[in-house]
VOFI-587713 format. One line per 3 residues: their letters; for each residue x, y, z negated of N, C-alpha, C, O, CB. Coordinates in pm, whole numbers, always signed. Glycine has a CB too. Example, Ala and Ser with C-alpha at 12.3 -4.5 7.8 and 13.67 -1.06 7.14 Angstrom:
BEGIN
as = +1319:-569:-780:+1230:-450:-780:+1320:-330:-780:+1424:-332:-846:+1131:-447:-905; +1285:-225:-708:+1367:-106:-714:+1290:+3:-787:+1341:+114:-804:+1408:-60:-572
This chain:
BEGIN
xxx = +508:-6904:+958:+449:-6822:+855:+551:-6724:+797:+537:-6602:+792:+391:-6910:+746; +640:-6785:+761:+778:-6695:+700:+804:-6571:+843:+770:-6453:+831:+962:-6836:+675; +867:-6626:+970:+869:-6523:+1063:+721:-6365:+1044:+748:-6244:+1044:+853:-6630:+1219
xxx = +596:-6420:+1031:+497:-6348:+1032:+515:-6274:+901:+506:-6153:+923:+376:-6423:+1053; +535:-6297:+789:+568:-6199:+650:+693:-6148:+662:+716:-6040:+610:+567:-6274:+504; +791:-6215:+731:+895:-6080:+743:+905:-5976:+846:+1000:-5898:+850:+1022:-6121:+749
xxx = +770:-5973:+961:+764:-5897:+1060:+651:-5804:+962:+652:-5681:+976:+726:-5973:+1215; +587:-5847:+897:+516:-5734:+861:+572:-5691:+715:+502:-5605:+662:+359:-5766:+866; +711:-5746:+621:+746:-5642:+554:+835:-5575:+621:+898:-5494:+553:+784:-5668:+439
xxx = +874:-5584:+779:+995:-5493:+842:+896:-5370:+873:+931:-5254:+852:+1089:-5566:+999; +748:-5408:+933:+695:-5321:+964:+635:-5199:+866:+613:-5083:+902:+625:-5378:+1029; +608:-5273:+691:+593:-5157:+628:+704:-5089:+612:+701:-4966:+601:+540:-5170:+520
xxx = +840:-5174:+608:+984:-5116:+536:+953:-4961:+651:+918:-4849:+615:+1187:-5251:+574; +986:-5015:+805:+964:-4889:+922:+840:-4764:+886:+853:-4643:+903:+906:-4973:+1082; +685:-4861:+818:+624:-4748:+849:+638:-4668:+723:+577:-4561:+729:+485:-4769:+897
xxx = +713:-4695:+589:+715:-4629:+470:+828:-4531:+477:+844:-4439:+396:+725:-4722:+356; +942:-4572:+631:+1068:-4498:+625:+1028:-4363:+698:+1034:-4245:+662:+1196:-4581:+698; +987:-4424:+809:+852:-4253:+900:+829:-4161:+783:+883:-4060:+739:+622:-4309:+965
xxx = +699:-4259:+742:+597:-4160:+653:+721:-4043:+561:+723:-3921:+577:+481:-4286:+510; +819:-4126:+462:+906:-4052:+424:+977:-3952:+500:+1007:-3849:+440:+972:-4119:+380; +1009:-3965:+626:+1072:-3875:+693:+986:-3757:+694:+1015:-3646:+651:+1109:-3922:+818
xxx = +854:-3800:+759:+766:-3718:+803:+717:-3598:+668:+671:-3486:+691:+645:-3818:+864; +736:-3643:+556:+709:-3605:+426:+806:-3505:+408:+774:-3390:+379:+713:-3714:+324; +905:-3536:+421:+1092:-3431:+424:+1044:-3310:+502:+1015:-3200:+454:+1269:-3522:+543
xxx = +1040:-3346:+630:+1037:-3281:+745:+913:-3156:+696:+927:-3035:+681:+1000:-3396:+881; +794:-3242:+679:+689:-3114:+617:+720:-2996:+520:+688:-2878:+514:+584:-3174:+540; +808:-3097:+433:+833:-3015:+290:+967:-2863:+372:+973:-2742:+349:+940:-3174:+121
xxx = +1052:-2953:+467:+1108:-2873:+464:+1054:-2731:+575:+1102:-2617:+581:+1222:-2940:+474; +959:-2781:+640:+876:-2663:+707:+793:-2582:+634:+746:-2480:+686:+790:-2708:+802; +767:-2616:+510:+662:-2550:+439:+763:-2476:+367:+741:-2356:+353:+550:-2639:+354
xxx = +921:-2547:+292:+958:-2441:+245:+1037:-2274:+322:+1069:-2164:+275:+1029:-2509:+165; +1038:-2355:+492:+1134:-2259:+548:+1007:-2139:+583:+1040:-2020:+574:+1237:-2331:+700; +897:-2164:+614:+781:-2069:+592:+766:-1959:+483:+721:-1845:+483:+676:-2146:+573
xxx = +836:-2060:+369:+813:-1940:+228:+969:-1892:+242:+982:-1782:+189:+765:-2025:+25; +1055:-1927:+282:+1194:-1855:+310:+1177:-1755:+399:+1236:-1658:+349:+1303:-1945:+368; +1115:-1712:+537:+1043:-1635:+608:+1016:-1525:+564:+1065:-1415:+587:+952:-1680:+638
xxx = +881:-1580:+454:+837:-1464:+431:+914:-1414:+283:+901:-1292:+289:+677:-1475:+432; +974:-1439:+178:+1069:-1420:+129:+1183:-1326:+207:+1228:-1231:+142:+1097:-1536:+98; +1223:-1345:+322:+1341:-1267:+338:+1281:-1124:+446:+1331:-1016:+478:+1477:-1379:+414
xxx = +1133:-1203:+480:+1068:-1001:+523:+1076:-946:+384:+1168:-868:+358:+850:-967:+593; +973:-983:+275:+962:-911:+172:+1105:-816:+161:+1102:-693:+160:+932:-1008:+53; +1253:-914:+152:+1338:-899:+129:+1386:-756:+216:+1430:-652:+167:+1386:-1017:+135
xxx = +1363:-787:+357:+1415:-704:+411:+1303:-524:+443:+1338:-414:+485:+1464:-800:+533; +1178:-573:+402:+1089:-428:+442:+1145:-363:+276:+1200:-253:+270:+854:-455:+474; +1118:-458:+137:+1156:-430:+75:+1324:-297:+69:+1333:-183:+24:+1132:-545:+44
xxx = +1396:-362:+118:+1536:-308:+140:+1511:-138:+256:+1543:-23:+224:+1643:-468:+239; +1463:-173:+353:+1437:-83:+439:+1367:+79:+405:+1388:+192:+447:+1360:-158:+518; +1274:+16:+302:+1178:+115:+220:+1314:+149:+126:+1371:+226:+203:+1013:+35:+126
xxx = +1360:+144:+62:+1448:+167:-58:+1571:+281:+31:+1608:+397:+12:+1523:-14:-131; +1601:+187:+119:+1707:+326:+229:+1653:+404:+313:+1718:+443:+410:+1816:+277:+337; +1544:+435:+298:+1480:+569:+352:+1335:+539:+445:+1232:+607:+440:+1604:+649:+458
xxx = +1350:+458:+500:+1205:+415:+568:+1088:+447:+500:+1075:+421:+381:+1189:+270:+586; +1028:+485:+547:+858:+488:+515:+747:+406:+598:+633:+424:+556:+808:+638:+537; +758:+328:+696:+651:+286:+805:+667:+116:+741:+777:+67:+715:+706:+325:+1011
xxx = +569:+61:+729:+583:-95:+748:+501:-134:+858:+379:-118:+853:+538:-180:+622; +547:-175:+940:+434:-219:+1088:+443:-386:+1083:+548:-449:+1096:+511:-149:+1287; +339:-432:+1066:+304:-587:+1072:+227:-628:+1187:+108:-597:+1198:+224:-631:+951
xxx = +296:-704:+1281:+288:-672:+1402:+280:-836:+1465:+389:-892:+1478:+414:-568:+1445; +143:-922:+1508:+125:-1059:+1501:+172:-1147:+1391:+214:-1258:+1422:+174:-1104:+1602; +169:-1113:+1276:+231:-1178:+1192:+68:-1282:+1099:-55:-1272:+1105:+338:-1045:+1095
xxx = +158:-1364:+1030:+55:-1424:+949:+81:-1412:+770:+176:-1336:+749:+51:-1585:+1000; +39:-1450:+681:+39:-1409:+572:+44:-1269:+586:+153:-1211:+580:+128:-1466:+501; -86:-1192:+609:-91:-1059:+563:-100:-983:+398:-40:-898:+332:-196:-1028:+630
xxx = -217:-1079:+388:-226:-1037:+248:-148:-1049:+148:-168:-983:+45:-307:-1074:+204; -48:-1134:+160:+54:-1230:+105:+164:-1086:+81:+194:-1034:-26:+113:-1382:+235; +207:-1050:+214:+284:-951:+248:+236:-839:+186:+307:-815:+88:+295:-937:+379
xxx = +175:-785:+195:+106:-646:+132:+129:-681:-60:+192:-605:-133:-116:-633:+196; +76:-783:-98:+72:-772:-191:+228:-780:-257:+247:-764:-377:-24:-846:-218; +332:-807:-164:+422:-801:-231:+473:-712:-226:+577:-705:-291:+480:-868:-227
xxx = +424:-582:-136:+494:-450:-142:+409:-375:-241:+452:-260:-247:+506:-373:+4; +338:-387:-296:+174:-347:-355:+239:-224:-435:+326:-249:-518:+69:-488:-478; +197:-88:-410:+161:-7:-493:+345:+62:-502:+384:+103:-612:+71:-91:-637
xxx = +439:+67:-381:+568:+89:-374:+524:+186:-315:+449:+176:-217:+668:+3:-323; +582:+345:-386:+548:+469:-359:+633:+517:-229:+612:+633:-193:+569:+553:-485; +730:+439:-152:+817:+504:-51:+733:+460:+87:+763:+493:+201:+991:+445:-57
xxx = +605:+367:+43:+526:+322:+166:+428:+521:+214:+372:+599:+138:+379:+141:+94; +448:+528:+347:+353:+630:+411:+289:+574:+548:+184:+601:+605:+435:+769:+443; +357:+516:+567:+248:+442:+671:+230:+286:+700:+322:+227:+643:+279:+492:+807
xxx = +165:+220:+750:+126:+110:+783:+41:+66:+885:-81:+83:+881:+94:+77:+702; +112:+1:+991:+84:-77:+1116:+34:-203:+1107:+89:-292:+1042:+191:-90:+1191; -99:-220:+1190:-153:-349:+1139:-136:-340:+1336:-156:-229:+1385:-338:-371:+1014
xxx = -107:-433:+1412:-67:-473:+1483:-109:-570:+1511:-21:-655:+1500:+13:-468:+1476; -236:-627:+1556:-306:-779:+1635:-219:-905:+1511:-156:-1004:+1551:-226:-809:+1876; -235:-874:+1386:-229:-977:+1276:-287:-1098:+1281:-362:-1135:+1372:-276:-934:+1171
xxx = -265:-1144:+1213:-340:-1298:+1249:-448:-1324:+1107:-549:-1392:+1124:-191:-1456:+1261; -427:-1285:+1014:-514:-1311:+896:-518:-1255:+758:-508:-1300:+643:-501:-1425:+874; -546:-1080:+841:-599:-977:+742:-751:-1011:+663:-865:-1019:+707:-614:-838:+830
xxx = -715:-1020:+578:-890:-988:+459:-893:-884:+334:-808:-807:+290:-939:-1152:+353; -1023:-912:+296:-1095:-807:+239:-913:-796:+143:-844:-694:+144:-1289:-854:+143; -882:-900:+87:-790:-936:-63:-682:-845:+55:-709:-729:+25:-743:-1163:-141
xxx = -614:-839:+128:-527:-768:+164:-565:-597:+200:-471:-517:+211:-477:-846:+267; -695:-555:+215:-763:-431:+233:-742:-377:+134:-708:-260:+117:-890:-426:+260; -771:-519:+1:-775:-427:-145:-678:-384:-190:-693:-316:-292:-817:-483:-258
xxx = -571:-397:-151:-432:-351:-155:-399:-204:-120:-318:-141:-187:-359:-434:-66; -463:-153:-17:-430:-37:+39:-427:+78:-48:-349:+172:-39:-508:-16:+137; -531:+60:-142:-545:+240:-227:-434:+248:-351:-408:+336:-433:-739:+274:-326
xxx = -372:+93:-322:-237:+69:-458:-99:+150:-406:-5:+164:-484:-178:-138:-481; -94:+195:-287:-4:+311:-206:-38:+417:-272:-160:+415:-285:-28:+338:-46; +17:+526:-330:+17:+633:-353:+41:+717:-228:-43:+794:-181:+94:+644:-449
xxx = +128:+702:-192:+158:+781:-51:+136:+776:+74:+174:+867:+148:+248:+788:-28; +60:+653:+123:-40:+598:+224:-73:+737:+311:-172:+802:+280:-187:+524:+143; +2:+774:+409:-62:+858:+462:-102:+847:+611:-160:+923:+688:-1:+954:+435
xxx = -53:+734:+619:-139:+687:+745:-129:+518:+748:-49:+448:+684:-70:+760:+901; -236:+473:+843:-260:+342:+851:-338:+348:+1022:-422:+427:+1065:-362:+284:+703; -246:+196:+1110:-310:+192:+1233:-354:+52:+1208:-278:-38:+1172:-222:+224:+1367
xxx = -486:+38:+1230:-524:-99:+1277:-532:-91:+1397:-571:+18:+1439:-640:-157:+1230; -500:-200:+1500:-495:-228:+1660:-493:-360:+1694:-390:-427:+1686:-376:-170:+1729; -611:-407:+1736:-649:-537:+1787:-624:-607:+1635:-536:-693:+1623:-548:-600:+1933
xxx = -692:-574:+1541:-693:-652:+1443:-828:-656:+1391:-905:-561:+1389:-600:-618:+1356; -856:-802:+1337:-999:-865:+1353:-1041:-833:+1198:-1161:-828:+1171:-1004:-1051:+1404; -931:-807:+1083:-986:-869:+951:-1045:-707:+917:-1114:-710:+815:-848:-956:+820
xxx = -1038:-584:+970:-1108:-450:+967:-1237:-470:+954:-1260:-574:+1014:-1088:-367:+1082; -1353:-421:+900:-1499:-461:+933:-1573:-339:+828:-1509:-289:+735:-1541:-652:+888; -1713:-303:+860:-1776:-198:+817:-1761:-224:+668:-1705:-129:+613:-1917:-181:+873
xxx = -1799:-341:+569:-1801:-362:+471:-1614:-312:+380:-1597:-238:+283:-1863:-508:+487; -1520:-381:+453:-1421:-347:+400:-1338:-155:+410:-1277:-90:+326:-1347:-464:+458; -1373:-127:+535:-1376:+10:+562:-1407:+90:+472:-1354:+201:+473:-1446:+37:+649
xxx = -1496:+56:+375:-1535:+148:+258:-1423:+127:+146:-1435:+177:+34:-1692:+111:+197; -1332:+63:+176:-1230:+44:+84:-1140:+144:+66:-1084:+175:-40:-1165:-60:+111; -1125:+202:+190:-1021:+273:+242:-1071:+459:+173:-1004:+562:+183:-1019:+240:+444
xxx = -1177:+445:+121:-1191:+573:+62:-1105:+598:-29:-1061:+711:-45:-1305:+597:+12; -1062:+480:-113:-966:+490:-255:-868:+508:-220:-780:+480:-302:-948:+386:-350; -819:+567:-74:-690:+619:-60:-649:+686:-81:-652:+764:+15:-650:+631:-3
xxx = -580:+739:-190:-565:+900:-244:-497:+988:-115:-523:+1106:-94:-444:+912:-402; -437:+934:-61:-375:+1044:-13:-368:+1012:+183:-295:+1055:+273:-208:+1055:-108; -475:+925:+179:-485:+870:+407:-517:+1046:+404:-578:+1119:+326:-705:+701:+517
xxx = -423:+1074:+565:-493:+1137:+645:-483:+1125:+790:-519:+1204:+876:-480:+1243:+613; -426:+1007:+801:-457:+944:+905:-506:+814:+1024:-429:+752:+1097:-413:+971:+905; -588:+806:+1019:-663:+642:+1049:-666:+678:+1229:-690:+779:+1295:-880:+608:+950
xxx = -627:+524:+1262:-657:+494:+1400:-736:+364:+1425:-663:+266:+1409:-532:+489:+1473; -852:+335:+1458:-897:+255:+1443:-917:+170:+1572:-1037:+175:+1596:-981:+291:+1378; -859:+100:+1659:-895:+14:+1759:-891:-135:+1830:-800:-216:+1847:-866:+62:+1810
xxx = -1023:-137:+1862:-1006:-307:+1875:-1054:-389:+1724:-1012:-500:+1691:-814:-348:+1908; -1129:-323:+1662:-1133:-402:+1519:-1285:-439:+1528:-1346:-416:+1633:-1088:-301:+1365; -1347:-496:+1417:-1454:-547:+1401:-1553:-420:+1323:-1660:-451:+1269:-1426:-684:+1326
xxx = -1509:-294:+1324:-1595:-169:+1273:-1642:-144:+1383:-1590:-125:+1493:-1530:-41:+1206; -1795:-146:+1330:-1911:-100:+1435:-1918:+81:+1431:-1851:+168:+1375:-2084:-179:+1376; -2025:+79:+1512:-2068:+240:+1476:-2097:+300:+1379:-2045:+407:+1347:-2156:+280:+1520
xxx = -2212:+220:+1296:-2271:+253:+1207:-2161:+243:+1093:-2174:+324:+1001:-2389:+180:+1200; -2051:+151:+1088:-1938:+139:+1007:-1869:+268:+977:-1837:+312:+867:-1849:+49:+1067; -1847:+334:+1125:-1760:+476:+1090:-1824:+556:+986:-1752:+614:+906:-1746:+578:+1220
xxx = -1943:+565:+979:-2006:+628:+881:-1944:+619:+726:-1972:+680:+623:-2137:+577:+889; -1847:+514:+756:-1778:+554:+616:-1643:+635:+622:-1619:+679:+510:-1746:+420:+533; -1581:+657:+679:-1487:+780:+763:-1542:+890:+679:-1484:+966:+601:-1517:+809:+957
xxx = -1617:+885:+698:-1679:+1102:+636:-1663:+1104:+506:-1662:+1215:+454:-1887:+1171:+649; -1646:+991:+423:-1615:+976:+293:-1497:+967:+243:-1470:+968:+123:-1664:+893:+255; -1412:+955:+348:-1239:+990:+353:-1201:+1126:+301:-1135:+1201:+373:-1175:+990:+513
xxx = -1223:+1149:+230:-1199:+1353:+215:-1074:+1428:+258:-1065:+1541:+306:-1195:+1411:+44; -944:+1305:+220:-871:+1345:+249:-740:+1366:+393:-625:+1404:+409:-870:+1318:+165; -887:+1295:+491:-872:+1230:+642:-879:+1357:+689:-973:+1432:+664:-990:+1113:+710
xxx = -732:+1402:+794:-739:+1500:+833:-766:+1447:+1009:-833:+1520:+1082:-615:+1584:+778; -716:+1334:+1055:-718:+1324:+1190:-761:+1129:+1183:-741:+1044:+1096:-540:+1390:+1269; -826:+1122:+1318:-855:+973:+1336:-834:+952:+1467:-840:+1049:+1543:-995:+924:+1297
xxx = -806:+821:+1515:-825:+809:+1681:-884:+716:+1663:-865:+629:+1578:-713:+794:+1791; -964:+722:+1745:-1083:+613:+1786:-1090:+592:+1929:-1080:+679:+2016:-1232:+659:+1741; -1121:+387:+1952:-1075:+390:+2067:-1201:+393:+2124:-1283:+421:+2037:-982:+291:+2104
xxx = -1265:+372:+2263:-1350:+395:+2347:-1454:+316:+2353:-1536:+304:+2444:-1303:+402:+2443; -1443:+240:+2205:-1581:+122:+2250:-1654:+191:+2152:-1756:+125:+2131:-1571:-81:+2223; -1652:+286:+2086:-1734:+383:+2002:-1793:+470:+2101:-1742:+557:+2171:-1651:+467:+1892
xxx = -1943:+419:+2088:-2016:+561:+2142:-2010:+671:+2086:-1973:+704:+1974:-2142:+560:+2151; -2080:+773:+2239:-2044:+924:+2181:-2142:+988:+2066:-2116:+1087:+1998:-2050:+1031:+2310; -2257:+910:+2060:-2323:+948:+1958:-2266:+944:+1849:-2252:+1041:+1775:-2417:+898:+1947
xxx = -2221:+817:+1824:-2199:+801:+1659:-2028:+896:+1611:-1984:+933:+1502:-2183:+583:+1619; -1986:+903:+1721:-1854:+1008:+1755:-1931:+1159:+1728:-1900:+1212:+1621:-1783:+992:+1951; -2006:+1216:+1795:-2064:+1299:+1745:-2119:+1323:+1616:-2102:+1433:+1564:-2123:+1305:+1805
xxx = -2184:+1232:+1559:-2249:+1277:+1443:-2156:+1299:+1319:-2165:+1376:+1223:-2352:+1180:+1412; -2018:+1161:+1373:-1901:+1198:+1270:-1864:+1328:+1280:-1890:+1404:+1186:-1773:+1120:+1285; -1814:+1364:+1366:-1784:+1532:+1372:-1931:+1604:+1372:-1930:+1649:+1487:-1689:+1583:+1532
xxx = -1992:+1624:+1346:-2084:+1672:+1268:-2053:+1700:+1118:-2043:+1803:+1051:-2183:+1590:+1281; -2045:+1593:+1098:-2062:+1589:+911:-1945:+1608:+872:-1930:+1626:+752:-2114:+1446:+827; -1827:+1609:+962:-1704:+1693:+916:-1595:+1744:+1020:-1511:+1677:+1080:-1629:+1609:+818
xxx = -1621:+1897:+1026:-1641:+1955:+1127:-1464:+1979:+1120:-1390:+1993:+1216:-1766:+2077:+1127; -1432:+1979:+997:-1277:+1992:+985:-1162:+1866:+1051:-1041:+1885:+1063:-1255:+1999:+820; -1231:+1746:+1087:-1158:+1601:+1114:-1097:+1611:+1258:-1180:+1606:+1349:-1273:+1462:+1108
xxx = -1008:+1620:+1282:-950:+1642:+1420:-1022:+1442:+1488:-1018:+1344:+1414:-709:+1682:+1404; -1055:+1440:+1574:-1123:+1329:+1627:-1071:+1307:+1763:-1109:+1381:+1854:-1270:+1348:+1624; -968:+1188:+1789:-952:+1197:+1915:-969:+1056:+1961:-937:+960:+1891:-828:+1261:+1948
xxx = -1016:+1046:+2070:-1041:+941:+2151:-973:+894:+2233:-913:+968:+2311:-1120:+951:+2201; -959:+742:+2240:-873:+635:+2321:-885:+567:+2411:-858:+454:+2368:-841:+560:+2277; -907:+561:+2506:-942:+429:+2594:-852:+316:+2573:-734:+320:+2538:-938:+456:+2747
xx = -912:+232:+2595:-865:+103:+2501:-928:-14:+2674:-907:-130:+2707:-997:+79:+2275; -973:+50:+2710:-997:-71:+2866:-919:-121:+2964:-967:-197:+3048:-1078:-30:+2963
């Protein structure tokens, strides 16, 4: 009986020493994650300050996270969204907090969509959008023409020519160029 209670307090002593490890080990992955993104902030931060203007986010995760920590830093003019991993609306809403935003590429990025697209009107100063591979339909571009201050767009090839047409229609000034993307 004694042998049997000290095999099973060796076995909690073992499984409480794991669990603890395993507990360390998490903590310390979760904090080297926020060290990560801490020392991008750190470094796009720095980059923008010595002359850069482009931030390209390029497979990365914490998007919105990221954006919001550059939020509304007037040396930003462009921005690369690059096959991201988990753009949303809360990181879209970020965009018109750029003053100088004068261009933005989404490419193979999923969190783009007709509903959030209308966000992008509050950009004081886009005049340039590339849109490909995203979740904006046709009927989505229709918010494009409400860009006023959109001088050029590329659009890639899964946009029919109709709805390509009717955009240049309704603004005959938008330089419109097309991509194949196949």
């Amino acid at each position: 009986m004694r042998r049997a209670i000290a095999f099973v307090l060796a076995f909690l002593a073992l499984f409480i020493g794991i669990w603890l490890l395993a507990s360390r080990q998490r903590e310390q992955f979760r904090r080297s994650g926020e060290e990560r993104r801490d020392l991008w902030v750190f470094s796009v931060k720095s980059r923008l300050e010595k002359g850069e203007r482009e931030v390209a986010l390029y497979s990365c995760a914490n998007t919105d996270f990221l954006l919001s920590s550059i939020r509304g830093m007037p040396e930003v003019e462009s921005i690369l969204f690059l096959e991201t991993i988990d753009l949303s609306d809360r990181g879209i809403d970020v965009l018109p907090t750029f003053p100088n935003l004068k261009r933005l590429v989404f490419a193979g990025e999923r969190g783009l969509n007709d509903s959030n697209l209308k966000i992008l009107q509050q950009c004081q100063s886009l005049e340039v959008l590339e849109i490909n591979r995203t979740q904006v339909t046709e009927p989505g571009i229709g918010a494009i023409k409400k860009i006023r201050t959109l001088k050029s767009i590329v659009l890639s090839s899964e946009f029919g020519n109709e709805a390509v047409e009717e955009l240049r229609a309704s603004r005959p000034d938008l330089l419109i160029e097309r991509r194949d993307t196949r």
